[in-house]
N, C-alpha and C positions, 0 to 999 in steps of 0.2 A: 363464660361457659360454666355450667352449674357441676357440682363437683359429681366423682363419679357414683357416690353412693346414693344420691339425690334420685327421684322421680321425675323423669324429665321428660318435656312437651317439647315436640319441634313442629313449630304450626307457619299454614302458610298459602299461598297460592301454589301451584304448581309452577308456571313460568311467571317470570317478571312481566307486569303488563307497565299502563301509564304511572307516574308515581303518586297520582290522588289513589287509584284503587291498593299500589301496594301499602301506599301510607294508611290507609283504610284497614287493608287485613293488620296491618301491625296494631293500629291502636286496639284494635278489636279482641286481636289473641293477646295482647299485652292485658288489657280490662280481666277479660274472662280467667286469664291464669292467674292473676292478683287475686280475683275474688275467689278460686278454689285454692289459692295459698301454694303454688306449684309452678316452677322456673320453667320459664319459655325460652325456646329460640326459635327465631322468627327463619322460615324458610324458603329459598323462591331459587330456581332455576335461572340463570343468564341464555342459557343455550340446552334445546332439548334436541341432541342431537342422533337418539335412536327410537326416533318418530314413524310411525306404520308406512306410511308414503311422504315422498318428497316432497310433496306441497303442502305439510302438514306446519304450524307456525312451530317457530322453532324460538323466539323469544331474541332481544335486543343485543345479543352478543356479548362477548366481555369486558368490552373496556367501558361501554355504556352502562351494562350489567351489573359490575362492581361500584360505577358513582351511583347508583340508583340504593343499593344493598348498605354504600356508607351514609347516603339520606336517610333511612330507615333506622339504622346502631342511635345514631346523630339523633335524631330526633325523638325514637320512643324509649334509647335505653336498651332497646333488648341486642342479644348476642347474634350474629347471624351464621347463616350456612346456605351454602350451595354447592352443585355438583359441577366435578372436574372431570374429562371428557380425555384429554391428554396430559403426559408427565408433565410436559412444558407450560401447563395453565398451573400448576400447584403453586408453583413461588409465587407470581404476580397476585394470584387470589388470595394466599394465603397472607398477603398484607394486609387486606383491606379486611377478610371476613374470619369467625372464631374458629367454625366448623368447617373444615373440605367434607362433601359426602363422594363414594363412589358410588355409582351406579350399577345396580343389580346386573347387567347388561356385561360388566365387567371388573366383576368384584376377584377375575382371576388374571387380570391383566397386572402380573408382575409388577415391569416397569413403572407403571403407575400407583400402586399401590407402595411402593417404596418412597416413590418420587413426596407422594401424600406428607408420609414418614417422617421425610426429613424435613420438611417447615418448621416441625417443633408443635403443628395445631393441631388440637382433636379431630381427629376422622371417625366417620360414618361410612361402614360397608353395606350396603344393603345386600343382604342377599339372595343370589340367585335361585329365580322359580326351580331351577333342577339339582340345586345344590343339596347335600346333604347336611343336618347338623353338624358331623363331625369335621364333612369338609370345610367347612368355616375357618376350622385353626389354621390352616394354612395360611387363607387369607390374610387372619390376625398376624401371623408369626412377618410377612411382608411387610406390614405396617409395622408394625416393632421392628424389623429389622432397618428401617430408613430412623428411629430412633424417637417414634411418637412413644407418649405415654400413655395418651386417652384416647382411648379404641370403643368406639360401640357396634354393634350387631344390631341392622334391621330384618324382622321376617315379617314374609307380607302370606307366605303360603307356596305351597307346592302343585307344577302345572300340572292339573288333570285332566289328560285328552289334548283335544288342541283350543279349547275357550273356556276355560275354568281353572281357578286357585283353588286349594283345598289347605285351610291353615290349621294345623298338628300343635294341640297346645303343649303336647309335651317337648316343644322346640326351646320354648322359653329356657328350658333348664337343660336339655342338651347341648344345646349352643352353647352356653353361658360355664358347662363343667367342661365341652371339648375345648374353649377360648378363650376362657377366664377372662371376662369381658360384658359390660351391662347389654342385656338384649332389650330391644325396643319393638316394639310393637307397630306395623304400620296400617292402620284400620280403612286408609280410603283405598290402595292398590290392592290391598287383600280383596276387595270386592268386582275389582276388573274381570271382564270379559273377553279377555283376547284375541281381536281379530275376529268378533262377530258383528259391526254393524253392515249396510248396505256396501257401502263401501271399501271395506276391510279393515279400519280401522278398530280401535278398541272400544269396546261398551261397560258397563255398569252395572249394577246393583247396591245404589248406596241405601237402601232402607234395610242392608244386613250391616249396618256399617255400626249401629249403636249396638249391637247384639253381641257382635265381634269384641268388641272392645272391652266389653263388659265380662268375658270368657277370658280373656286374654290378662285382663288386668286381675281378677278372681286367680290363673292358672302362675302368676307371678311373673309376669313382664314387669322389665325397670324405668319403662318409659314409654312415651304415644307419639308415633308422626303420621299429621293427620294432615291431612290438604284441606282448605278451607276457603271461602270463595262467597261475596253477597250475593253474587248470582250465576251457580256453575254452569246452568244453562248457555251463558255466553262468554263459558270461560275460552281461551284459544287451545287451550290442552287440556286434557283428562277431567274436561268438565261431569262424565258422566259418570264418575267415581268418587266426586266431593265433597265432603260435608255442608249445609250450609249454615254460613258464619254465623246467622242465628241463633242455631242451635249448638253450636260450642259450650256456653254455659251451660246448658243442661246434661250433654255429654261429661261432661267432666266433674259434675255435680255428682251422678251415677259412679265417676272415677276414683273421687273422696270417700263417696258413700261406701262401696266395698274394700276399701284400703283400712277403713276404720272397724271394718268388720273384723275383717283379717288380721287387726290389729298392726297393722303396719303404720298406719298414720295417729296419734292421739286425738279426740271429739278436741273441736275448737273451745 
């Protein structure tokens, strides 16, 4: 896990699919963040288990989930992360992968956020579309109190109406003064649609997705989790909000470029 004052990339598919396409996004986001000089962890869901409708895929479960995510560490090197759904997944996952994430969904779920805590492993709260900066610390103070040391803060944006995120750059530095904690940026949920396609499911907007980022990264976020997919069109979750894996290098090429602006990064 790259340390906390680091710039960090957590990239990925959304859910775990076969292990050719996970092994695919890993070498892909492993290449592209070697070549902009920036620590990745590779990131994939076992279980998406606060899906629009019950028939929505939910991804290979955990005990499948987790040999899939140690083929991945195994083979490219890189750190992983996934999301834990109940206390009781914390221990078992937290052997196999770097990163526990919470999900936005439930970043005020005590028991769980404690449970995170105590593995000893860095956690990811992502936080909720209604949540405020300040209410974050609370969350953080959970997770400290199960006795983690490395806490990050994702914001993806706040609901506006009932199919719209609105992401407030001045997040990055509230979050980060109410939680004392690296805020990370998440550029593919930030552009969700909530509950507008035919079906009720969630839609997209990812051609805001490089604009976003490029604001975000400018406004001082400490890091990017980005979904990324060769083909989100048939991705089985939140294909309509994905980067695609293409275009990653040049995303993050834009990423470099205004860090060196800002003077945060040194010209290579």
């Amino acid at each position: 896990m790259p340390d906390q004052e680091s710039f960090t990339l957590i990239l990925g598919p959304c859910v775990l699919e076969d292990e050719d396409l996970n092994l695919a996004v890993a070498h892909g986001v492993a290449a592209a963040a070697r070549k902009a000089g920036l620590p990745a962890v590779f990131k994939a869901s076992f279980d998406k288990a606060n899906r629009s409708r019950l028939d929505s895929a939910r991804g290979p479960g955990m005990i499948r989930g987790l040999d899939m995510l140690r083929a991945v560490r195994e083979e490219t090197g890189l750190p992983v992360l996934t999301d834990i759904h109940e206390a009781a997944q914390a221990g078992p996952v937290a052997e196999v992968v770097d990163v526990l994430q919470i999900p936005a969904f439930l970043c005020r779920q005590t028991s769980l956020l404690v449970a995170a805590g105590e593995t000893g492993r860095a956690v990811n709260v992502k936080k909720g579309q209604w949540m405020s900066a300040s209410a974050m610390a609370g969350a953080v103070e959970k997770v400290r109190a199960g006795g983690a040391e490395r806490v990050m803060v994702t914001e993806r944006g706040t609901a506006f109406g009932y199919g719209d995120l609105v992401v407030d750059l001045r997040n990055f530095a509230r979050v980060r003064e109410a939680a004392r904690v690296p805020v990370i940026f998440d550029g593919t949920h930030s552009v969700q649609t909530p509950g507008t396609t035919a079906d009720g499911s969630t839609g997209g907007a990812p051609e805001h997705i490089r604009a976003l980022v490029r604001g975000a990264v400018a406004a001082g976020c400490d890091g990017l989790f980005l979904e990324v997919h060769p083909d989100p069109a048939a991705a089985p979750s939140d294909g309509s909000n994905m980067l695609q894996l293409r275009d990653l290098p040049s995303v993050l090429h834009d990423v470099v470029a205004i860090r060196r602006a800002l003077g945060e990064e040194a010209p290579a």
